[in-house]
C-alpha positions in Angstrom: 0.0 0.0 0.0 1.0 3.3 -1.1 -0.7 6.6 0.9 0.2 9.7 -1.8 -1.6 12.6 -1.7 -2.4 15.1 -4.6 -3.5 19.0 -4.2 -5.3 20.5 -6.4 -6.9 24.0 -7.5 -11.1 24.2 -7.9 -11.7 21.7 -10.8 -13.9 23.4 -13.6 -17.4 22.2 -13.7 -17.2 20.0 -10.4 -20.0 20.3 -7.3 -19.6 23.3 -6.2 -17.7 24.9 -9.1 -18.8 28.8 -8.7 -19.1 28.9 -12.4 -23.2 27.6 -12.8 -23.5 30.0 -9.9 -22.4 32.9 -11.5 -23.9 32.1 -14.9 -27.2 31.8 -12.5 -26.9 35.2 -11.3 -26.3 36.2 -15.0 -29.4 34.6 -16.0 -31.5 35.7 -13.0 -30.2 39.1 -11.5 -28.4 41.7 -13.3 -25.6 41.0 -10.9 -22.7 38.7 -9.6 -21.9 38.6 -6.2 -18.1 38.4 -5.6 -16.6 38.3 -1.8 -13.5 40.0 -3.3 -12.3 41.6 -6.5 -9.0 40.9 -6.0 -9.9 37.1 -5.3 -7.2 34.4 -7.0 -7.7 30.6 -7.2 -6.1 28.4 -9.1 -8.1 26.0 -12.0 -7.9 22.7 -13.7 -10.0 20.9 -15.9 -11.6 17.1 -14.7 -9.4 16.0 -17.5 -6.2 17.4 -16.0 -7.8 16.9 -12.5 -7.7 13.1 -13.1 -4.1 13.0 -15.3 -2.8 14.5 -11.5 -4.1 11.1 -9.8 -3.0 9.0 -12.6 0.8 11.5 -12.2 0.9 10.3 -8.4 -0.5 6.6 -8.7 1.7 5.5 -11.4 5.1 7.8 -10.0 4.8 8.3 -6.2 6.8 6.2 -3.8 4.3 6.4 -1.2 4.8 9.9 1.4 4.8 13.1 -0.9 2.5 15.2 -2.4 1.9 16.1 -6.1 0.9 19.4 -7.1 -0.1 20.4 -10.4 1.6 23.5 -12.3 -2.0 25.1 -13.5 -3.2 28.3 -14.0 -4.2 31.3 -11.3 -7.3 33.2 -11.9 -8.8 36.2 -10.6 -12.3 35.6 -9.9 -13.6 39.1 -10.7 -11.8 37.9 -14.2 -13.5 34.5 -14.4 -16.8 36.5 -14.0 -16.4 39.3 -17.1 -15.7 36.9 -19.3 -18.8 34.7 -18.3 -20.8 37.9 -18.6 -19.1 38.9 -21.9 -20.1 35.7 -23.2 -23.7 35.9 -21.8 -24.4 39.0 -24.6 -25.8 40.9 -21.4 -25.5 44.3 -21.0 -25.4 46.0 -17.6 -24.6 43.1 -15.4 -22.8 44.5 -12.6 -20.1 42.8 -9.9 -21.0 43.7 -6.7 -17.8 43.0 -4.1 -19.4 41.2 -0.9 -16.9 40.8 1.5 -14.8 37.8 2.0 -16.4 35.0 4.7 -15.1 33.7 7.5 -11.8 31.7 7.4 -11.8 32.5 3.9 -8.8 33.6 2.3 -7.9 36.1 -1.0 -5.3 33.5 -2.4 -5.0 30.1 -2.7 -1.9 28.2 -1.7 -0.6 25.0 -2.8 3.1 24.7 -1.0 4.3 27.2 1.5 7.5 28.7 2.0 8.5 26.2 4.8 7.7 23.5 1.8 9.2 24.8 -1.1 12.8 23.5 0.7 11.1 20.0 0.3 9.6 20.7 -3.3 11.1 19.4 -6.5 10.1 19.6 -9.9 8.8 16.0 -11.3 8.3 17.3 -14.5 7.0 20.9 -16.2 3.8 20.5 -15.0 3.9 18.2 -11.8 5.8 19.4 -8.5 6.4 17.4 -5.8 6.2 18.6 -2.2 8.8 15.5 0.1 7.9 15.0 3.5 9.4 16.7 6.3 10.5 13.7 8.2 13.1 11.4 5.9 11.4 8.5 4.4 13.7 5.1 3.6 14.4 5.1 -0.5 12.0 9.0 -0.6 14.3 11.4 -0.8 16.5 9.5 -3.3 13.9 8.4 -5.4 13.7 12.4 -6.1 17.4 12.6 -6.1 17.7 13.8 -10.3 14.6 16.0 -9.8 15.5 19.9 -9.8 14.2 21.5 -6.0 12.3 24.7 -6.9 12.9 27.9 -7.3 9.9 29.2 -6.1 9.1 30.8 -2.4 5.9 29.8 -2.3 3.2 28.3 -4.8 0.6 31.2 -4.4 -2.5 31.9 -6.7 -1.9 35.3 -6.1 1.8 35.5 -7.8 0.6 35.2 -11.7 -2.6 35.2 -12.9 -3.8 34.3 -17.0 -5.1 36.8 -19.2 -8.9 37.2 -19.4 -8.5 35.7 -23.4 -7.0 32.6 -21.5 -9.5 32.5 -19.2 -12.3 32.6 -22.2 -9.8 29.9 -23.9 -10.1 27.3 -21.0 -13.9 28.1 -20.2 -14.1 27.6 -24.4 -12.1 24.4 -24.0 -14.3 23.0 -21.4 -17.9 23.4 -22.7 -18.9 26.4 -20.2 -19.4 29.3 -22.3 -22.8 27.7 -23.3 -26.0 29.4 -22.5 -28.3 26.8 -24.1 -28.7 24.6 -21.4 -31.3 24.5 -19.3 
C-alpha cells in the first residue's frame, strides 16, 4: 500500500464549481456577487484533474505530495468573461466581503515546503515530507528543488483571453442549457 496525496486547485465544472453559480446570477439578476475583487484561485479541468491522480498513482513512492503547475485566476476575471459571453449588458459585480476563514489566495506549497519541493516534470511538482522516508528522498534525487518561495494563486494570474480559452475548452461558455 502506497498513501500519496495530490493537491489540487477548484476543478472546472465540479459540485460546487462557482461557475453555474455565477452564470445563474447572470441569468436571473443583473448581478454577480463576488466576496473580493482581488480574489485568486487556481483551476484545472476534470481531464487534467484526473491526469494528476494518474501522475501520483503511477510515479509516487508512497509519502509526498503532487501538485499540479495550472493556472491562477482572478475571480472578478472569471466572472467578465462569463458575462461577456452571456451578450448581457449592464450586469454588474457587486464586491461582498470575504467570509469567515476565507482567504484572497489560494496556496498549494508554503514557503517552509518549497525547501522540500522538487520539480517531477513541467507540470507536476512534488512537495517530500518533512520527516526522511527510507528510499523518498532519493527516489527524487535527479529532480531539480524549486525555485519558487511559495506556490501562491496570487503571484501570476492568466489573461482574461485565456480565461475565455479554457472556459471555451471545457464546454462552459454555453448558454443553451437549461
Amino acid at each position: 500500500t502506497k498513501f500519496i496525496c495530490v493537491r489540487s486547485g477548484n476543478v472546472l465544472g465540479s459540485s460546487g464549481s462557482v461557475i453555474p453559480i455565477f452564470k445563474n446570477q447572470i441569468k436571473q439578476f443583473s448581478q454577480i456577487g463576488i466576496t473580493d475583487l482581488g480574489m485568486t484561485r487556481f483551476f484545472l479541468s476534470i481531464e487534467d484533474a484526473v491526469q494528476l491522480l494518474f501522475k501520483a498513482t503511477n510515479n509516487g513512492k508512497g509519502g509526498e505530495t503532487y501538485v499540479m503547475n495550472m493556472p491562477s485566476i482572478k475571480i472578478a476575471d472569471l466572472a467578465k468573461v462569463l458575462i461577456e459571453s452571456s451578450g448581457k449588458k449592464n450586469i454588474e459585480i457587486k464586491e461582498i466581503g470575504v467570509r469567515p476563514g476565507e482567504k484572497l489566495n489560494e496556496t498549494l506549497f508554503t514557503e517552509c515546503e518549497s525547501s522540500r519541493t522538487v520539480y517531477f516534470d513541467n507540470d507536476y511538482f512534488v512537495v517530500l515530507p518533512s520527516t526522511p522516508m527510507p528510499g523518498l528522498q532519493e527516489h527524487y534525487t535527479s529532480s531539480t528543488p524549486v525555485n519558487l518561495k511559495e506556490y501562491s494563486s496570487a503571484t501570476k494570474q492568466i489573461s482574461n483571453s485565456e480565461v475565455e480559452q479554457m472556459l471555451m475548452k471545457g464546454g462552459f461558455l454555453s448558454w443553451n442549457e437549461n
